[in-house]
C-alpha positions in Angstrom: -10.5 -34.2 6.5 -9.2 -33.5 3.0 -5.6 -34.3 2.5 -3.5 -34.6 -0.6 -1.7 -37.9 -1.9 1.6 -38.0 0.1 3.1 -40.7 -2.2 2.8 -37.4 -5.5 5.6 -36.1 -6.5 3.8 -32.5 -6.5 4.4 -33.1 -2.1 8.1 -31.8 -2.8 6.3 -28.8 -2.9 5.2 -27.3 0.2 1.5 -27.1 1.6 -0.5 -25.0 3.7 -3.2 -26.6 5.8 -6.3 -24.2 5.3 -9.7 -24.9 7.0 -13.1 -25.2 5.1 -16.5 -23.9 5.4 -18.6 -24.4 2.6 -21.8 -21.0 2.9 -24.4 -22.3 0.3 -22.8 -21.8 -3.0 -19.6 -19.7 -1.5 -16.5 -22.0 -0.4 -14.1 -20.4 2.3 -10.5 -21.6 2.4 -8.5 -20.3 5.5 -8.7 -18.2 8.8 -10.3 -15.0 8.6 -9.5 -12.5 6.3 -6.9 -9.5 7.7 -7.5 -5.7 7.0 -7.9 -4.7 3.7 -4.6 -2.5 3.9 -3.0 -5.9 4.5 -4.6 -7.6 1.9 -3.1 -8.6 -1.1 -5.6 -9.9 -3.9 -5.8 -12.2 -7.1 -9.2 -12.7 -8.8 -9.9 -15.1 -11.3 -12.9 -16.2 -13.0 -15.3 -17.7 -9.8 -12.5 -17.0 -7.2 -10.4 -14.9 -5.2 -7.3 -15.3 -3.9 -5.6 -13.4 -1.0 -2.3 -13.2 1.0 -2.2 -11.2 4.6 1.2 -8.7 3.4 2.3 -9.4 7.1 3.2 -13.6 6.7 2.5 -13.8 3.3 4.1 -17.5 3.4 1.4 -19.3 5.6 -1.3 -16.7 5.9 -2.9 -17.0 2.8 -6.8 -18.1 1.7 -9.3 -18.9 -1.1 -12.8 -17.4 -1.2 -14.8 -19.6 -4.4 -17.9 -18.2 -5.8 -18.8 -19.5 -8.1 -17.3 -23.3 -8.3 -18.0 -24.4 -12.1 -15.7 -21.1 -13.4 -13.2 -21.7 -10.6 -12.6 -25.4 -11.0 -10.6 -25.3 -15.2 -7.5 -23.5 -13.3 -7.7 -23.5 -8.8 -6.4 -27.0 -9.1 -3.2 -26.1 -11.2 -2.7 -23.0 -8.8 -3.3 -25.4 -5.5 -4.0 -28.6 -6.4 -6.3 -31.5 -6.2 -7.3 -31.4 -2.9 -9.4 -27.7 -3.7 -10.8 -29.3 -6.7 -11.9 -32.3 -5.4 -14.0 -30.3 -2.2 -15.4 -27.9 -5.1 -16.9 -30.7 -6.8 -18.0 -33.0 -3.9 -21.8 -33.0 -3.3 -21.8 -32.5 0.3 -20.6 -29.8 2.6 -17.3 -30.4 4.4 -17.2 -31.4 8.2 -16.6 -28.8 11.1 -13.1 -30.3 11.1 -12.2 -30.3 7.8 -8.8 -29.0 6.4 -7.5 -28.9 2.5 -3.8 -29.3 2.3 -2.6 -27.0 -0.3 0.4 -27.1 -2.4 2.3 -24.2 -3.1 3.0 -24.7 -6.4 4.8 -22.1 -9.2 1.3 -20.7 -9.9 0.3 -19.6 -6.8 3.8 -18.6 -5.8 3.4 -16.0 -9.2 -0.7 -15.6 -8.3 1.1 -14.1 -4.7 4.0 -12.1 -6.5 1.4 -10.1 -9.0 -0.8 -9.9 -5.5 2.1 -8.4 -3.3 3.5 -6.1 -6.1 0.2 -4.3 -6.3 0.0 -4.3 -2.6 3.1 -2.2 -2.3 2.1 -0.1 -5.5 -1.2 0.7 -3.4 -0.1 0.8 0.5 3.6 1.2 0.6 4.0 4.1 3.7 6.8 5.7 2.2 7.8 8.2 5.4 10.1 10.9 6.2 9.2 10.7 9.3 9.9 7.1 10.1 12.6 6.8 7.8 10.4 5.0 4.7 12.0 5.3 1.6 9.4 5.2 -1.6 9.3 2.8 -4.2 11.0 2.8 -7.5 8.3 2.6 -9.5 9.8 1.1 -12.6 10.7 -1.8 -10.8 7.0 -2.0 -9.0 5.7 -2.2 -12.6 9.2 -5.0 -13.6 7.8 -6.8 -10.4 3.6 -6.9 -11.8 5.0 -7.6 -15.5 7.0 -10.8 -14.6 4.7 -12.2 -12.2 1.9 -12.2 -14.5 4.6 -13.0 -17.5 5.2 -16.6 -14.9 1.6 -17.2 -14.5 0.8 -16.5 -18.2 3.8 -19.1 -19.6 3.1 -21.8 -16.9 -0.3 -22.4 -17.0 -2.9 -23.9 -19.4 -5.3 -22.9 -18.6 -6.1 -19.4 -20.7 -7.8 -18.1 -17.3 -5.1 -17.5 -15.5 -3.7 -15.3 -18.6 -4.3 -12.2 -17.7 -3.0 -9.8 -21.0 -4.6 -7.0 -20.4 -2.9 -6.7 -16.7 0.3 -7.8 -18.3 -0.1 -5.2 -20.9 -0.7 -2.5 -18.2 2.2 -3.6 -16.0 4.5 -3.0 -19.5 3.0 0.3 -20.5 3.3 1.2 -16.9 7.3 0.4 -16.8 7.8 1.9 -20.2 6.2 5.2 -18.9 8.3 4.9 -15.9 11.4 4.7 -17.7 10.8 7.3 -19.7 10.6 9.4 -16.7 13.5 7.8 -14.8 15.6 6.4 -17.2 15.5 2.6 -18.4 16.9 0.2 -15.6 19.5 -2.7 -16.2 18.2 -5.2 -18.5 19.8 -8.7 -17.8 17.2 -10.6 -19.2 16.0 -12.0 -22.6 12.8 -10.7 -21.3 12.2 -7.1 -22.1 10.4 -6.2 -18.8 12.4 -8.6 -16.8 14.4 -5.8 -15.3 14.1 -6.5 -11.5 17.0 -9.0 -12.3 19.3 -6.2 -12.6 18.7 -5.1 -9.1 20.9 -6.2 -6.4 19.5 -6.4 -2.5 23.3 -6.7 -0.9 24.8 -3.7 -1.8 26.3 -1.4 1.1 22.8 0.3 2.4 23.4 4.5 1.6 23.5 6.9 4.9 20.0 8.0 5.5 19.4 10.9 7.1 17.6 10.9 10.0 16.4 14.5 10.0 14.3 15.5 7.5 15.5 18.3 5.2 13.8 21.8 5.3 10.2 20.0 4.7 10.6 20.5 8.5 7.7 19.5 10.7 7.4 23.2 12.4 7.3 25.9 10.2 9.8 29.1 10.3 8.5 32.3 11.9 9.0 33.5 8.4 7.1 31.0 6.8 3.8 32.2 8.1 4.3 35.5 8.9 3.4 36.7 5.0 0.9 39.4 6.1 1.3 40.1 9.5 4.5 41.7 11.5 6.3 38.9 13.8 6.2 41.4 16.6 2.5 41.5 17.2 2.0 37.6 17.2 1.7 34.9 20.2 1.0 30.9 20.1 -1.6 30.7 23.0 -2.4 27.3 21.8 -0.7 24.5 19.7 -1.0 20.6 19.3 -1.0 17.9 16.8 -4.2 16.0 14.8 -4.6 12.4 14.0 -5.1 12.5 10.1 -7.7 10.2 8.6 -6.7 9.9 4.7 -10.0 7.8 4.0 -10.9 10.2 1.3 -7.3 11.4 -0.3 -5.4 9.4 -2.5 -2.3 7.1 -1.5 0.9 8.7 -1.2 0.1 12.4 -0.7 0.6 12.7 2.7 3.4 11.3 4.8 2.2 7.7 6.0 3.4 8.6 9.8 2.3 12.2 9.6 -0.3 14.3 11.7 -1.2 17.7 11.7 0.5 20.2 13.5 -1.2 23.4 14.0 -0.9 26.8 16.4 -3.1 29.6 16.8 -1.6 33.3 16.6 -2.9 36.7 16.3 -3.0 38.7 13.7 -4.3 42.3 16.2 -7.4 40.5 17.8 -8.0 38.3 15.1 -6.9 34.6 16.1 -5.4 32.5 13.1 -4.8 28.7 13.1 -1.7 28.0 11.2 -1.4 24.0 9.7 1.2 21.8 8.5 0.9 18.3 7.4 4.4 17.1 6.0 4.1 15.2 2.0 5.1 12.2 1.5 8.3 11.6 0.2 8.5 11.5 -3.5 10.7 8.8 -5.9 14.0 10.6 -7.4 12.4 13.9 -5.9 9.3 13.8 -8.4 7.2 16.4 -8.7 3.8 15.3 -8.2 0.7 16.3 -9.7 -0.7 18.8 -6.7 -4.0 16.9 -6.0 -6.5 20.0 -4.7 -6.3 19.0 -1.4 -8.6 20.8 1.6 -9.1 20.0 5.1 -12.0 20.8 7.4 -12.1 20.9 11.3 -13.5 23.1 13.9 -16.0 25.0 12.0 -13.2 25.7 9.3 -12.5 24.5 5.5 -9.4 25.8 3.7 -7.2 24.2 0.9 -3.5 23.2 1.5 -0.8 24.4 -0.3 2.4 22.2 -0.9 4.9 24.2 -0.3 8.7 22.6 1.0 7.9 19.2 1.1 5.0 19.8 3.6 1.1 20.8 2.8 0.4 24.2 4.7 -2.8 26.4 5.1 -3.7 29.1 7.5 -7.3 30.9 8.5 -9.3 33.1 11.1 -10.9 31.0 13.5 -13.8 32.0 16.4 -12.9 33.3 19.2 -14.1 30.4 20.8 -11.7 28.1 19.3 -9.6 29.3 21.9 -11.5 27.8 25.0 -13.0 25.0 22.7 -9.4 23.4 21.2 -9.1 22.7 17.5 -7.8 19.0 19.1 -11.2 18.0 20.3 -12.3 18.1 17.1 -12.0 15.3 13.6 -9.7 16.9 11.4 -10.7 15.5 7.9 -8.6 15.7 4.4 -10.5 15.9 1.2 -10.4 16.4 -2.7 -14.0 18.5 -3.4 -15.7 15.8 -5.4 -14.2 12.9 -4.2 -16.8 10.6 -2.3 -15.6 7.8 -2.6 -13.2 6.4 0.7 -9.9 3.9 1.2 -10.0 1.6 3.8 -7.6 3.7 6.6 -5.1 2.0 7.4 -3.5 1.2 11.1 -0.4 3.4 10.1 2.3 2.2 12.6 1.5 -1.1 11.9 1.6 -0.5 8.3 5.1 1.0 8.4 6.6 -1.7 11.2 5.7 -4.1 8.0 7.5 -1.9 5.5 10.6 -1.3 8.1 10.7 -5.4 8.1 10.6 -5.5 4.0 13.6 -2.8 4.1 15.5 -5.0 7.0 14.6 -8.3 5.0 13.5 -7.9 1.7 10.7 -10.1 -0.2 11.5 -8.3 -3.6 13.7 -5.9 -5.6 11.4 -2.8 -5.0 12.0 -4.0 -1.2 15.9 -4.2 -1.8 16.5 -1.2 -3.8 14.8 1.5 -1.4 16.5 -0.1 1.3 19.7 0.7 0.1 18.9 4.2 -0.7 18.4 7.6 1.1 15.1 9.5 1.5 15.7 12.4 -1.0 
């Protein structure tokens, strides 16, 4: 067993206990990793580091690589008790344990970590109340945590300019958009400290607004008289977003569909509601397209909710559209995203918006979903 030197100062901090296996040249620190929607990361040179979003306070681990690049700046993120395994000759025991310090570092290593996190897999929601994400402070969040790690550490590895450069342009661009945010800091980008997380939480509306989940009669009825139309059939999808960008679709959203005539001719009808936007932006419209059942057609976004309708078989109507995968897409796009467990994704963000772990966190919670 590894353990750190209780009589340091440095054990004011507090540790994590983290268990060791040592895989020829790759060192493991910690349980298992979680999902990689509940993952957030920091790499540095030989090493990753990574928090599980759901108890980012103990759940936490080290994967080393490559031990020589790793071992100028893990100890000053972790301390000694990493360093000295990386450089002892022989593998640890089945029971060993390295006690690891929290220290500044790693608590700025897991801020930059988390604020990409909620950049990448915050569920903003209509449906379940989610509010999105300013995203000038998401970018205030990135800058300072990687402004902490670059002024308190010396070792030039865990100075990451080009990130910190990104996570400036990125808020500049953001307030040029939204308008500049409070700035109570000597820091320029230091923002988030203008962002209080006890003000009086606004009235959200628990209906959504007319991006309704069920279409009007008049919505769909563009080229055919209401009259001459039934809904034999109707239902909901699951929605796998594996191969659509974050943040297009509504995080707790499936697809409701019915099937109407048109004469003889039976149409399936879609709606899949959008996720909420910050400030009401208007996105780029990604060319979205879904396929199921024998059929391909491209959403429209219309009304805070991507619609499409088409002809279907005949047979559709004894074989349901339900049975079937129902598949989002942007032609071209081959490369997938993890999918995440959505409900468990968005029990996580309600927790943030109850309790929050940063002013992105604070600030939606005290607003309405516009």
């Amino acid at each position: 067993m590894i353990a750190g030197d209780v009589s340091s100062p440095d054990t004011a901090l507090s540790t994590v206990e983290l268990p060791v296996i040592r895989e020829e040249t790759t060192w493991v620190f910690g349980a298992a990793m979680p999902p990689a929607w509940r993952l957030a990361v920091w790499q540095g040179p030989g090493a990753t580091l990574w928090w599980d979003v759901a108890a980012p306070e103990t759940d936490l681990g080290i994967v080393v690589t490559d031990a020589t690049s790793a071992l100028p700046w893990i100890s000053e993120v972790f301390g000694d008790a990493v360093s000295r395994l990386l450089r002892s000759p022989d593998d640890p025991s089945a029971e060993a344990l390295a006690f690891v310090r929290q220290t500044p570092l790693a608590t700025a290593a897991r801020d930059v970590a988390l604020a990409r996190w909620r950049q990448a897999w915050w569920p903003a929601s209509r449906e379940k109340l989610v509010p999105p994400l300013d995203p000038r402070l998401l970018a205030a969040e990135r800058a300072d945590a990687l402004d902490r790690l670059r002024e308190g550490a010396t070792s030039v590895a865990l100075a990451d300019t080009a990130a910190l450069d990104s996570a400036r342009h990125d808020l500049a661009a953001a307030e040029r958009r939204f308008g500049r945010l409070d700035d109570h800091d000597s820091h320029p980008h230091r923002s988030i400290g203008a962002v209080t997380t006890g003000a009086e939480p606004a009235p959200v509306d628990a209906s959504p607004s007319d991006a309704g989940v069920v279409p009007s009669t008049g919505d769909l009825a563009l080229h055919r008289a209401p009259e001459r139309r039934r809904a034999p059939l109707s239902g909901t999808f699951p929605i796998d977003v594996s191969l659509i960008p974050h943040g297009v679709v509504d995080a707790a959203a499936e697809a409701r569909w019915h099937i109407a005539f048109q004469g003889a001719v039976p149409w399936i009808n879609l709606e899949i509601l959008a996720a909420p936007r910050f400030a009401n932006e208007a996105p780029p419209e990604p060319d979205l397209h879904v396929s199921f059942a024998e059929i391909n057609a491209e959403l429209t976004l219309t009304d805070g909710a991507w619609r499409a309708e088409q002809p279907v078989p005949l047979h559709v109507l004894t074989d349901p559209p339900s049975d079937s995968t129902l598949v989002l897409y942007l032609p071209g796009r081959e490369t997938r995203r993890p999918a995440p467990d959505a409900a468990e994704l968005i029990r996580i963000a309600r927790e943030r918006l109850v309790a929050p772990t940063s002013p992105s966190e604070g600030e939606a919670a005290s607003r309405a979903i516009v």
